[in-house]
C-alpha positions in Angstrom: 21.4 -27.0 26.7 24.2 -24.9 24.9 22.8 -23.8 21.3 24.9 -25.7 19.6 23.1 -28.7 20.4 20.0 -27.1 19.1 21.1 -25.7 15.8 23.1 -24.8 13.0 25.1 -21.6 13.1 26.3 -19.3 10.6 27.5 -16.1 9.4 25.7 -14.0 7.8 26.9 -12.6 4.4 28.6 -9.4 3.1 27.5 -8.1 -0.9 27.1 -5.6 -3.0 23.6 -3.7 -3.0 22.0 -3.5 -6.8 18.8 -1.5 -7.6 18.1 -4.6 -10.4 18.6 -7.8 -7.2 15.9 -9.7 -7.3 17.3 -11.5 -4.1 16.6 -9.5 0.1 19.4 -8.6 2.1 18.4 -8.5 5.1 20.0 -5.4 7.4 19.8 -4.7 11.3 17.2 -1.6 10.4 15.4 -4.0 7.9 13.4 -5.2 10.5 10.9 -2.8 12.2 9.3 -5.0 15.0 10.6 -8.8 16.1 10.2 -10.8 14.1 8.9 -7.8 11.3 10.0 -6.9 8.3 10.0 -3.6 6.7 7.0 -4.2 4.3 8.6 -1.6 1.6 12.0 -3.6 1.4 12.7 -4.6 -1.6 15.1 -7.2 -3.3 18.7 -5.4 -3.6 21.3 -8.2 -4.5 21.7 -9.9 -7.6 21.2 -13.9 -7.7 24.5 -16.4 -8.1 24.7 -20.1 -7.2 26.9 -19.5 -4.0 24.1 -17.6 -2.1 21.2 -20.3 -2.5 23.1 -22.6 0.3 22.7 -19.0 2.4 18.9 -18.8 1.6 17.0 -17.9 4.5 13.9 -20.5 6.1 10.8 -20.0 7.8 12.0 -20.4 11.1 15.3 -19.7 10.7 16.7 -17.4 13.7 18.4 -14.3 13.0 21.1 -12.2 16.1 22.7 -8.7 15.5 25.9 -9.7 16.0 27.3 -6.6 16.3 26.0 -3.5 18.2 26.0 -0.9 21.3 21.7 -1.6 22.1 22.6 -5.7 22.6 22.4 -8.5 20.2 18.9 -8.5 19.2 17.1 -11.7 17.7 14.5 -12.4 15.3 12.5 -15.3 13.5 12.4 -15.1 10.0 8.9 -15.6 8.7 9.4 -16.0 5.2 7.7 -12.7 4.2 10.2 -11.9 1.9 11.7 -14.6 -0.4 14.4 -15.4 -1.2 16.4 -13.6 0.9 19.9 -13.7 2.8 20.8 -12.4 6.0 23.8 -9.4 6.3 27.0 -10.0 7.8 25.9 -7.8 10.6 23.8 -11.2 11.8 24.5 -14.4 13.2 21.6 -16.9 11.9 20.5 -20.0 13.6 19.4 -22.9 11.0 18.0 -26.6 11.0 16.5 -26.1 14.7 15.8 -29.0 16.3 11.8 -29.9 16.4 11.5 -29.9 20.3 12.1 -26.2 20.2 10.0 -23.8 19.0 12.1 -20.4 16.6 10.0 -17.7 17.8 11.2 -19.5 22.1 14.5 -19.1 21.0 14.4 -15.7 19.9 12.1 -14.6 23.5 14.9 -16.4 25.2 18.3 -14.7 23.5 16.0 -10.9 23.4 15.4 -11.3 27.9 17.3 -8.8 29.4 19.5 -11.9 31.4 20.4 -13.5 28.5 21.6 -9.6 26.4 23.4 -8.9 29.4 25.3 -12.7 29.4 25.8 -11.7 25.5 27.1 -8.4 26.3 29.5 -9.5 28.5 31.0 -12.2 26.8 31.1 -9.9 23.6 34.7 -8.7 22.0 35.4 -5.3 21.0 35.3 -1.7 22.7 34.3 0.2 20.3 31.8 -1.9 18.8 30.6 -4.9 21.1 30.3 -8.3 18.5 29.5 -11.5 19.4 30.9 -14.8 17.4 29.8 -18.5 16.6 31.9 -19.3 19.6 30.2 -17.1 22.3 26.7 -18.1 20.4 27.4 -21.7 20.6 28.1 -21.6 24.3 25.1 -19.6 24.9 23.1 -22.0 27.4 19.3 -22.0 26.7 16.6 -23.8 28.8 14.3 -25.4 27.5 10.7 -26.4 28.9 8.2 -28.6 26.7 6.9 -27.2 23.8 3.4 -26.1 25.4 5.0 -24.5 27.9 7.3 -22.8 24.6 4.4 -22.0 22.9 2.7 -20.3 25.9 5.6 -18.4 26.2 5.5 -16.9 23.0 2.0 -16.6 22.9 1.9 -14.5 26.2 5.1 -12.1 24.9 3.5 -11.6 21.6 0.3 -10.5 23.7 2.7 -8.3 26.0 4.2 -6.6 22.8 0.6 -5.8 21.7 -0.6 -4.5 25.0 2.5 -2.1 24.8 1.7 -1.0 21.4 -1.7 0.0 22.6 -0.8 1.6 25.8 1.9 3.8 23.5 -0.8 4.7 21.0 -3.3 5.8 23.8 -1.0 8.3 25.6 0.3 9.5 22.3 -3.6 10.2 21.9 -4.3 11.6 25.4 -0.8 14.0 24.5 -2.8 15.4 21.5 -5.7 15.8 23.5 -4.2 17.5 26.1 -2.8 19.5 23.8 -5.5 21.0 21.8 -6.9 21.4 25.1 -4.2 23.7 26.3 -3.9 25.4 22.9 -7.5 26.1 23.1 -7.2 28.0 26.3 -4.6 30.2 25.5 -6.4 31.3 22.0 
């Protein structure tokens, strides 16, 4: 099923930065794991009618749409509200309720589907993707238990890498102070 026939797609939005916005603006380096906000972000555009029909959902799927390390995607969780995504994303809305956000995002983030992006995407020096390309983009799509099994089982994976990084960073320090400890 192309992604059109799953959801709405839109641009995200370009505007100013204020220190005094009371309204996120949601950047590529705003989000620090999937699916994970910065937690120190704070609110950096000021409110006017025209952005509250480009409020962000729970849900709602957001894809760099421009970039040389692929066209990463991420379900917003609502941690920060209200809040608009960057023109620097593509963001899925109104998904349809036999697929689950956080499947879609697994699905556009494997490594078959970045390098289908990729090489559909425009532009040499800086590789962008459009609604078009986006639309086209065929996902599969298995029954929600098997979607959430999925997601369950990657967010699991993510976690087991986290760990494994943290314990050789420790064994590195060990083995460090170790070695240092010889030579003193």
């Amino acid at each position: 099923m192309n992604l059109n026939q799953i959801a709405s797609i839109s641009s995200g939005i370009n505007e100013r930065r204020n220190p005094q916005g009371s309204i996120y603006y949601l950047g590529g380096s705003d989000f620090i794991a999937p699916h994970q906000l910065e937690p120190h972000l704070k609110p950096s555009i000021m409110p006017s009618s025209k952005l509250e029909k480009h409020f962000l959902n729970k849900g709602d799927v957001l894809i760099l749409s421009k970039g040389h390390h692929g066209f990463t995607a991420h379900c917003y969780q609502a941690s920060k509200q209200p809040a608009v995504a960057s023109s620097i994303f593509m963001v899925l809305h109104h998904i349809k309720p036999i697929v689950l956000p956080e499947y879609i995002a697994w699905y556009i983030n494997l490594d078959t589907t970045q390098r289908t992006l990729i090489n559909y995407s425009r532009g040499s020096a800086l590789p962008a993707i459009n609604k078009k390309i986006l639309s086209e983009l065929a996902i599969e799509i298995p029954d929600l238990k098997t979607q959430e099994s999925i997601v369950a089982l990657d967010h699991f994976k993510k976690k087991e890498s986290k760990i494994i990084n943290q314990l050789d960073q420790l064994k590195a320090t060990k083995l460090e102070i170790l070695l240092k400890s010889k030579i003193q």
